[in-house]
C-alpha positions as CSV (number, residue, x, y, z in Angstrom):
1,X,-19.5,16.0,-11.9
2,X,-23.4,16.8,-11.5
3,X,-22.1,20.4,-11.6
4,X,-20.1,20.2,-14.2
5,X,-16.3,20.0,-12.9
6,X,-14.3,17.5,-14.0
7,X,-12.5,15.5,-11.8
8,X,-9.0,14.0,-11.7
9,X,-8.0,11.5,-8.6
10,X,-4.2,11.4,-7.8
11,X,-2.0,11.0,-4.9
12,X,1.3,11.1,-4.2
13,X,2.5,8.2,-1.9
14,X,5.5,6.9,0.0
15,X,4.1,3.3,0.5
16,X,3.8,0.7,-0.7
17,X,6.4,1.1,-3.2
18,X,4.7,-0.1,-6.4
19,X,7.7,-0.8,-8.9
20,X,8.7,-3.7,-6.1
21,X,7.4,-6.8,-5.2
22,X,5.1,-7.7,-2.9
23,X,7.5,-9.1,-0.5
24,X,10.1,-6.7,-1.1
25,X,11.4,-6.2,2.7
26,X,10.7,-2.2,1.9
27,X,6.7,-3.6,1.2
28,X,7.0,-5.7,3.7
29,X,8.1,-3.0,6.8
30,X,5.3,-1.0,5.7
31,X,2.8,-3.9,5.9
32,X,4.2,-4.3,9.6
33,X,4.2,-0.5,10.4
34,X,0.5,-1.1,9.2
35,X,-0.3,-4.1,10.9
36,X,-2.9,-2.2,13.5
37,X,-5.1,-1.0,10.7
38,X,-4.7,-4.3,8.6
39,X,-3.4,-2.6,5.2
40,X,-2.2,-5.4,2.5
41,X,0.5,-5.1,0.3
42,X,-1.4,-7.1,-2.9
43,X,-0.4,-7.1,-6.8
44,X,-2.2,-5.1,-8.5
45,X,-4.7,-6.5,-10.5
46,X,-4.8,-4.7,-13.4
47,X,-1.5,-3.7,-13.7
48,X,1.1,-6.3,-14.4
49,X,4.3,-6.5,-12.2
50,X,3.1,-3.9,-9.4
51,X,2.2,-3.7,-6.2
52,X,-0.7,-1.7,-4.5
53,X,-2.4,-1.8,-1.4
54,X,-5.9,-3.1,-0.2
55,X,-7.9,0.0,-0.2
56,X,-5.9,1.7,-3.4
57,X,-7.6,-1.4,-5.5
58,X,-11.0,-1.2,-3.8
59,X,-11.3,2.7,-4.3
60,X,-9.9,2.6,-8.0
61,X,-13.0,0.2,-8.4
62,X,-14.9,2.6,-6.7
63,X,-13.7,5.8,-8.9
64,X,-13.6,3.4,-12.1
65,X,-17.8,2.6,-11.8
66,X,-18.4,6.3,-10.8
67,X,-16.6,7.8,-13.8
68,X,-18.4,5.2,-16.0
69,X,-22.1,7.5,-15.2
70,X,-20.6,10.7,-16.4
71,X,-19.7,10.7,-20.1
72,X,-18.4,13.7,-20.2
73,X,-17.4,14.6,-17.0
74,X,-15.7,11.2,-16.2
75,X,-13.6,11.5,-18.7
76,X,-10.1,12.5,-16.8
77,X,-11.0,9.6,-14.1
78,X,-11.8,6.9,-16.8
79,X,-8.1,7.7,-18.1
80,X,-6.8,5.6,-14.7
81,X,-6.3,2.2,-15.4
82,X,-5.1,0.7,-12.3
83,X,-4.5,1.2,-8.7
84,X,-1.2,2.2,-9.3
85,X,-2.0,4.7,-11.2
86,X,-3.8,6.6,-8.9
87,X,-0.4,7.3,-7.2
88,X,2.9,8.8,-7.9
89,X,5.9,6.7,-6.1
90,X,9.1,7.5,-7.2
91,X,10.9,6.5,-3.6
92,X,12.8,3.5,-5.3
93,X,14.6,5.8,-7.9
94,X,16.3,7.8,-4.7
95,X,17.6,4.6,-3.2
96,X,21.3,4.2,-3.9
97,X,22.1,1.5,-1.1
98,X,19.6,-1.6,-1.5
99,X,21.7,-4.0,0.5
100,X,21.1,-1.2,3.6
101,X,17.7,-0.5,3.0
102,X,16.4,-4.0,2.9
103,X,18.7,-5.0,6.0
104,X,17.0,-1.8,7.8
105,X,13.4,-2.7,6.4
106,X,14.1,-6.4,8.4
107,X,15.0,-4.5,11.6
108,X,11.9,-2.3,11.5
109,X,9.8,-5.6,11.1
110,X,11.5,-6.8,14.4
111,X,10.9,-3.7,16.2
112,X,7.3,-4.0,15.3
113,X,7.0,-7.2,16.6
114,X,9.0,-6.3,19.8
115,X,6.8,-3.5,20.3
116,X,3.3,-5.7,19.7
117,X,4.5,-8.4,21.6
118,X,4.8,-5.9,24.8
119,X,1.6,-3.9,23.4
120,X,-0.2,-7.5,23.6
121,X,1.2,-8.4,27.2
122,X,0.2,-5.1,28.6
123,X,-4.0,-5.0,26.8
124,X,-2.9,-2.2,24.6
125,X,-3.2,-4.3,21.2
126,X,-5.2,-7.4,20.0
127,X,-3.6,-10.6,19.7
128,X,-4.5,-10.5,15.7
129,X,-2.1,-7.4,15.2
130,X,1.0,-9.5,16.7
131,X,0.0,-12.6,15.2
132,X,0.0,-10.5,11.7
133,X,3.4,-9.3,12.3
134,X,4.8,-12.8,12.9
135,X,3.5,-13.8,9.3
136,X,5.0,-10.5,8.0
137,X,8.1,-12.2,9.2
138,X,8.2,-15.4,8.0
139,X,7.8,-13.8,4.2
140,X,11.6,-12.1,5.0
C-alpha cells in the first residue's frame, strides 16, 4: 500500500465449510484432521449464521486495522466484512448425498482418534491432541 498497489485478500478454501454449522460432522472431521495444530471451528463473529476458523477471524482483524491506515489504498480490503468473506467455499453445493457424507465425516473422526491413541502410546503425539479428539467426539 506504501507504494501505491492496492490490495485485495482472498482465498479459496475447502475447510471449514462456512454455510454449515459449527458441529456439522463435515466441520467437525476437519477439526479432528486438525487436531495436531489446534485449528477451531468458531461462528463467525461478524457474520451471522457461519462458521470460520480460529486464525481466518484473527487475520480478518488483522487485515481489517491495516486497511483502516490507508484511505486510499485500503479501500478493496475494507470492502471484507467478515472472516468468511475472506474465502470462497462452495464444497456444500457439490454434495448430493448428506446422509453419506456425515456418516463418513464420523468415521474419519474415529480414525483420527485410532490413529492418536497409538501416536500417544508410542511418544509420537502429545496427550492434548488425543484428548482434543475425544471432545471432537462427544459433539457427534
Amino acid at each position: 500500500m506504501k507504494n501505491g498497489v492496492m490490495p485485495f485478500y482472498i482465498k479459496f478454501e475447502t475447510f471449514p465449510v462456512h454455510n454449515l454449522s459449527v458441529i456439522h460432522p463435515i466441520n467437525l472431521a476437519y477439526m479432528a484432521a486438525s487436531a495436531d495444530f489446534y485449528d477451531l471451528v468458531m461462528k463467525d463473529p461478524r457474520k451471522r449464521n457461519a462458521s470460520s476458523y480460529n486464525r481466518d477471524v484473527e487475520n480478518y482483524e488483522l487485515l481489517h486495522n491495516v486497511a483502516r491506515h490507508f484511505k486510499k489504498y485500503g479501500s478493496l480490503l475494507k470492502n471484507i466484512t467478515s472472516a468468511t468473506n475472506m474465502g470462497v467455499n462452495v464444497i456444500s453445493r457439490s454434495i448430493n448425498d448428506w446422509e453419506e457424507v456425515e456418516k463418513e465425516s464420523s468415521a474419519e473422526i474415529g480414525r483420527r482418534l485410532i490413529r492418536h491413541k497409538y501416536e500417544v502410546q508410542n511418544g509420537q503425539e502429545k496427550k492434548a491432541v488425543l484428548e482434543r479428539v475425544k471432545k471432537i467426539i462427544s459433539l457427534l
